[in-house]
Chimera marker file (.cmm) of the C-alpha trace (Angstrom):
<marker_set name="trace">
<marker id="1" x="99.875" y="83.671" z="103.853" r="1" g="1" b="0" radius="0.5"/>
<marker id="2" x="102.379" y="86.747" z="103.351" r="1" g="1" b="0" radius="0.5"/>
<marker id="3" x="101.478" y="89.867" z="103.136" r="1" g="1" b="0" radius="0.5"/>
<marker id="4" x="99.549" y="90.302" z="99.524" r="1" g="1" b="0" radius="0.5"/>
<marker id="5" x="101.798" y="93.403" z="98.861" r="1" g="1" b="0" radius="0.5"/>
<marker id="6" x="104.681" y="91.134" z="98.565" r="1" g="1" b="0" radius="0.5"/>
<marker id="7" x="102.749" y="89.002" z="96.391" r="1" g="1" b="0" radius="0.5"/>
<marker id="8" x="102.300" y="92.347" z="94.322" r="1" g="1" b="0" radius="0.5"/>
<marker id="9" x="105.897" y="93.300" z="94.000" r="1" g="1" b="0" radius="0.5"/>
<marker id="10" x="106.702" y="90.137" z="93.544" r="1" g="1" b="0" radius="0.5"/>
<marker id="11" x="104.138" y="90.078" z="90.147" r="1" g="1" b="0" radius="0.5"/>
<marker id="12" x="105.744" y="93.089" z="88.915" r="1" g="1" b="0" radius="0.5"/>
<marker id="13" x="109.018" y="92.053" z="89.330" r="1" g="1" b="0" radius="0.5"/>
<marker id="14" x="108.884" y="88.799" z="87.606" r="1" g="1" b="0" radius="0.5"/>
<marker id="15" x="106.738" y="90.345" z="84.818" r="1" g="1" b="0" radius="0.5"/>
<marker id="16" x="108.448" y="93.480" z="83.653" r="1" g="1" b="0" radius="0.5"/>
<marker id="17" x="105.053" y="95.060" z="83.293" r="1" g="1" b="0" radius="0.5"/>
<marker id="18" x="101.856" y="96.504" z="84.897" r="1" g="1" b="0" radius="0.5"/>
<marker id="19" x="99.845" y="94.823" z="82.233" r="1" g="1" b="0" radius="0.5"/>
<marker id="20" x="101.321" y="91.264" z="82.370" r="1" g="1" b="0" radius="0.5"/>
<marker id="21" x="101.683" y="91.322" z="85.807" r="1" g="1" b="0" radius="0.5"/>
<marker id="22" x="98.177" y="92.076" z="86.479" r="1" g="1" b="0" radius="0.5"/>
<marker id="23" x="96.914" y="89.236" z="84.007" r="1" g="1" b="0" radius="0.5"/>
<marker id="24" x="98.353" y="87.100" z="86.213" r="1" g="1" b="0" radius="0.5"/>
<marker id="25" x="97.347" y="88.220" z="89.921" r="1" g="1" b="0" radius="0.5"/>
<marker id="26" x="94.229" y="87.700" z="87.867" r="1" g="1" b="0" radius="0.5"/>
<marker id="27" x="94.875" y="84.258" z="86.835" r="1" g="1" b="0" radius="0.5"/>
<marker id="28" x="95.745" y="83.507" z="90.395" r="1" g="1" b="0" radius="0.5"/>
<marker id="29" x="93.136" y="85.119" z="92.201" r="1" g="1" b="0" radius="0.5"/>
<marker id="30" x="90.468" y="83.226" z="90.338" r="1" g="1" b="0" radius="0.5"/>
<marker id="31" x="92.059" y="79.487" z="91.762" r="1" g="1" b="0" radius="0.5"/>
<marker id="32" x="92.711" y="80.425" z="95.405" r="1" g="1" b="0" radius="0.5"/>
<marker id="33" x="89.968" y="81.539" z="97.055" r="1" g="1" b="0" radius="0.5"/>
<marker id="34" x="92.261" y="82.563" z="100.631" r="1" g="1" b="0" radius="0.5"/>
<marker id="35" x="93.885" y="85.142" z="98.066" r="1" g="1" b="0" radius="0.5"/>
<marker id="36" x="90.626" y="86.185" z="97.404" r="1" g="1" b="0" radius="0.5"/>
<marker id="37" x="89.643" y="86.590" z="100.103" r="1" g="1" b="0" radius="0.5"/>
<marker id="38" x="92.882" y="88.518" z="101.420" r="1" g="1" b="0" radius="0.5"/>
<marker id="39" x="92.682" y="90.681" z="98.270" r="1" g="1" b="0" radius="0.5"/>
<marker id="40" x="88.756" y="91.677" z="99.074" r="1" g="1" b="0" radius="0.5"/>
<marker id="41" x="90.088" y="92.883" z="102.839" r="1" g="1" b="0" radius="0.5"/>
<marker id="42" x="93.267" y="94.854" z="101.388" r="1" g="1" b="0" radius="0.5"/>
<marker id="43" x="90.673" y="96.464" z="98.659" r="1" g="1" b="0" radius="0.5"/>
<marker id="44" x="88.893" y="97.730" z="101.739" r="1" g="1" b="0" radius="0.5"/>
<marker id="45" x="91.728" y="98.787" z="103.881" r="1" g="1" b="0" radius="0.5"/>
<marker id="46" x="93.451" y="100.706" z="100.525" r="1" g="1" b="0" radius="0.5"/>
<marker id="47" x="90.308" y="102.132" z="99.789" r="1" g="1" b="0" radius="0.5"/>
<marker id="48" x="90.268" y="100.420" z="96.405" r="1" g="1" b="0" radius="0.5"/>
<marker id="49" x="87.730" y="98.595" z="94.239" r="1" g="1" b="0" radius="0.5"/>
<marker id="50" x="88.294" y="94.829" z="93.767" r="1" g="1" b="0" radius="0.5"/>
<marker id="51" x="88.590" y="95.675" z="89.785" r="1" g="1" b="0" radius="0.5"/>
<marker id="52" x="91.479" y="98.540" z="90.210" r="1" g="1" b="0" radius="0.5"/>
<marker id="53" x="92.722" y="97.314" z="93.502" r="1" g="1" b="0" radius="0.5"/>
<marker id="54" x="96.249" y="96.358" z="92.137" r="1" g="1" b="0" radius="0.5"/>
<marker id="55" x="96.415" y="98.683" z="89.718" r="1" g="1" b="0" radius="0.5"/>
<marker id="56" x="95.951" y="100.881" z="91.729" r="1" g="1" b="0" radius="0.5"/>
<marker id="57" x="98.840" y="99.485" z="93.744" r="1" g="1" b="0" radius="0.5"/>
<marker id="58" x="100.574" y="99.100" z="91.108" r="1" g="1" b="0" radius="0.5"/>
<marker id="59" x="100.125" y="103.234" z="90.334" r="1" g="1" b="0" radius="0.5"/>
<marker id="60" x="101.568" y="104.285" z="93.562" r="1" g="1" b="0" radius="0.5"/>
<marker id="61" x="104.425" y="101.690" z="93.577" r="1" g="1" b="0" radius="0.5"/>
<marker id="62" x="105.519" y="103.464" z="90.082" r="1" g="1" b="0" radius="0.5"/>
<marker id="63" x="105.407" y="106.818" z="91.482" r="1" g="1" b="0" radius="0.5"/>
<marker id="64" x="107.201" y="105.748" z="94.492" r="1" g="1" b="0" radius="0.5"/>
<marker id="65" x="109.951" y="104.543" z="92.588" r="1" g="1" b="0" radius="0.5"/>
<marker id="66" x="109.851" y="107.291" z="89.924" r="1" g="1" b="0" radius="0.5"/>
<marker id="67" x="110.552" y="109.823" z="93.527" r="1" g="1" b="0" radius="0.5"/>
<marker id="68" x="113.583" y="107.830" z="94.524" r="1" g="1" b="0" radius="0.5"/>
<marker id="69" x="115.065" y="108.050" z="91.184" r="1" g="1" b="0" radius="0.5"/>
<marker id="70" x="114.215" y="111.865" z="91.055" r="1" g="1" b="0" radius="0.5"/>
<marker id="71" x="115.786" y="112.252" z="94.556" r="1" g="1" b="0" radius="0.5"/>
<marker id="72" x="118.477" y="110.322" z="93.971" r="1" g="1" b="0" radius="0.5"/>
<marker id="73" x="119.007" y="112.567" z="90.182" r="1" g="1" b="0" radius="0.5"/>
<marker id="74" x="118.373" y="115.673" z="92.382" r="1" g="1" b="0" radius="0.5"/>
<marker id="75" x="121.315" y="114.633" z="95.112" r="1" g="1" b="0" radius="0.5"/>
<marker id="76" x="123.635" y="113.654" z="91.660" r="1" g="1" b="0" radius="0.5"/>
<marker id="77" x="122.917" y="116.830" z="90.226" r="1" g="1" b="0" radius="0.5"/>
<marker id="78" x="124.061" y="118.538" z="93.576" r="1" g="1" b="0" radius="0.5"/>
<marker id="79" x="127.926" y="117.376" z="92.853" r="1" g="1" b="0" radius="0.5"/>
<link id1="1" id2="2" r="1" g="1" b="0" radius="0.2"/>
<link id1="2" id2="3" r="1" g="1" b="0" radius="0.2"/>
<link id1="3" id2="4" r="1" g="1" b="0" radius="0.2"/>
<link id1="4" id2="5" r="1" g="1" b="0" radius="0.2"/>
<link id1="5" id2="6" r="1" g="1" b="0" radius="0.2"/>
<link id1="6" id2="7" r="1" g="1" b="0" radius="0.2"/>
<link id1="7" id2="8" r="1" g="1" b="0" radius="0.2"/>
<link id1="8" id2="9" r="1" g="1" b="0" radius="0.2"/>
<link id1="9" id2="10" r="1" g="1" b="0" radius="0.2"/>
<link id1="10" id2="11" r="1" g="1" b="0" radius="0.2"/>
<link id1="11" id2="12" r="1" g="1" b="0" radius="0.2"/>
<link id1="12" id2="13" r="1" g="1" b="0" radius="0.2"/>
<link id1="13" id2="14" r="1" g="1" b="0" radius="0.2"/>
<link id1="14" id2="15" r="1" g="1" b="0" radius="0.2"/>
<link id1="15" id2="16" r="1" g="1" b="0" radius="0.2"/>
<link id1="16" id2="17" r="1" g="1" b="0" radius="0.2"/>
<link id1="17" id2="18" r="1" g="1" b="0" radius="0.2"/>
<link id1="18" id2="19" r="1" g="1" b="0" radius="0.2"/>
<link id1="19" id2="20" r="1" g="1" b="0" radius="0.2"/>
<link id1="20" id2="21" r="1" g="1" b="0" radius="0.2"/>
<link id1="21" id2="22" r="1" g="1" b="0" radius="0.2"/>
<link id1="22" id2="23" r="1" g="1" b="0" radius="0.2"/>
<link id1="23" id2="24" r="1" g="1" b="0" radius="0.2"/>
<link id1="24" id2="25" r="1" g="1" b="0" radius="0.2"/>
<link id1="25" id2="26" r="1" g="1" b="0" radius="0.2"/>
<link id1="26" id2="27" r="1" g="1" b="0" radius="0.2"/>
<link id1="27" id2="28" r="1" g="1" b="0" radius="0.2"/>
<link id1="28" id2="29" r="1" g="1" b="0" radius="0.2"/>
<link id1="29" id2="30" r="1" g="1" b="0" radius="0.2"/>
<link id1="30" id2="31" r="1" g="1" b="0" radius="0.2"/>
<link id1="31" id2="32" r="1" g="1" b="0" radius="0.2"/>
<link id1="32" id2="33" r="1" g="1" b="0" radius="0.2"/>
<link id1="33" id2="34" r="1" g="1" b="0" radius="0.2"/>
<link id1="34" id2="35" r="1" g="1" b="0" radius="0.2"/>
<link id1="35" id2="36" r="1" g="1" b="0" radius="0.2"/>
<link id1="36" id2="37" r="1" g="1" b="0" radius="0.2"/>
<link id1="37" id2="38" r="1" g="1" b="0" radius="0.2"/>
<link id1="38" id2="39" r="1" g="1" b="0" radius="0.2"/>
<link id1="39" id2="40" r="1" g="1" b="0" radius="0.2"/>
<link id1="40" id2="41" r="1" g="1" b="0" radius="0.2"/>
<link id1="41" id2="42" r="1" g="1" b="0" radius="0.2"/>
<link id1="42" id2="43" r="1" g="1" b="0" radius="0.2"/>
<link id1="43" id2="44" r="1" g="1" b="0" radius="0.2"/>
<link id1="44" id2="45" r="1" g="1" b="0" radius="0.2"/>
<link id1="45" id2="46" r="1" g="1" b="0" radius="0.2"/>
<link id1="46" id2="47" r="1" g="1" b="0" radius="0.2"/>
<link id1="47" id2="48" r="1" g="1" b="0" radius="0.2"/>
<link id1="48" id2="49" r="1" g="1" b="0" radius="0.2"/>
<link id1="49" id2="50" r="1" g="1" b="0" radius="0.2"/>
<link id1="50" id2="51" r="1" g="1" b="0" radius="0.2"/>
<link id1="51" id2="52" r="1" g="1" b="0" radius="0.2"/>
<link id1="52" id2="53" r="1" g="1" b="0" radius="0.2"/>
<link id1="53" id2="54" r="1" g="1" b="0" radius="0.2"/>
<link id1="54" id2="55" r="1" g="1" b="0" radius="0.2"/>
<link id1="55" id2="56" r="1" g="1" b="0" radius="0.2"/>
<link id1="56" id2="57" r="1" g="1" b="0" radius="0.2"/>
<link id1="57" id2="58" r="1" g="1" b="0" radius="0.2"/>
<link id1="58" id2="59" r="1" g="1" b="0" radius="0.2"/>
<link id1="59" id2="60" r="1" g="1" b="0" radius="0.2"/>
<link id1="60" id2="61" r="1" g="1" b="0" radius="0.2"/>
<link id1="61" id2="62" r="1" g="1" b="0" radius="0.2"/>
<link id1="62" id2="63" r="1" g="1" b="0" radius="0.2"/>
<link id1="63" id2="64" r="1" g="1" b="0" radius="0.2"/>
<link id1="64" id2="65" r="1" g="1" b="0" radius="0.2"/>
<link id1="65" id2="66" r="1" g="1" b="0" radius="0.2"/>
<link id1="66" id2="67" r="1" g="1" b="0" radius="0.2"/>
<link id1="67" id2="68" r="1" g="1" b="0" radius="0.2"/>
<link id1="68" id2="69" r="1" g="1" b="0" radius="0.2"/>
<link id1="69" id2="70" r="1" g="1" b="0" radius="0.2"/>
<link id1="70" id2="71" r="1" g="1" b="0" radius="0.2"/>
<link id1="71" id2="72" r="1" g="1" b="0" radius="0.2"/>
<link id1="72" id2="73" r="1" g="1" b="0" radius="0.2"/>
<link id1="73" id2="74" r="1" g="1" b="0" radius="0.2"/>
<link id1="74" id2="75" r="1" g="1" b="0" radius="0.2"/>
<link id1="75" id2="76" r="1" g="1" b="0" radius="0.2"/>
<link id1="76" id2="77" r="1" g="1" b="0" radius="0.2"/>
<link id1="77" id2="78" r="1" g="1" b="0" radius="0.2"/>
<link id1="78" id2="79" r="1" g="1" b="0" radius="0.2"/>
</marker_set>
């Protein structure tokens, strides 16, 4: 199995949205019990809980990208 991360960005890019893409990590979780399982150690290893795990994720890949566009406005904004 890949990395679940992937599976993660992979969710929010085909979705559009936090909300729809998490409604269906959910539906997918719940018929492949290896995911499961992968998701329960990553929850552990983040230091998330199983309920906000990929929200969570989902969180800090937002502000990630939000500080790449603000570094990228700050070096525009330089010129």
């Amino acid at each position: 199995m890949t990395d679940i991360t992937e599976l993660f960005d992979s969710l929010l890019e085909q979705a559009g949205s936090i909300d729809i893409a998490e409604a269906e990590f959910k539906r997918i979780i719940h018929t492949d019990p290896e995911l499961k399982s992968a998701y329960h150690q990553w929850c552990d290893e983040y230091g998330s809980s199983e309920r906000n795990g990929f929200f969570d994720y989902c969180q800090d890949f937002k502000k990630s990208q939000d500080d790449i566009w603000d570094s990228l406005n700050n070096d525009y904004d330089e010129y």
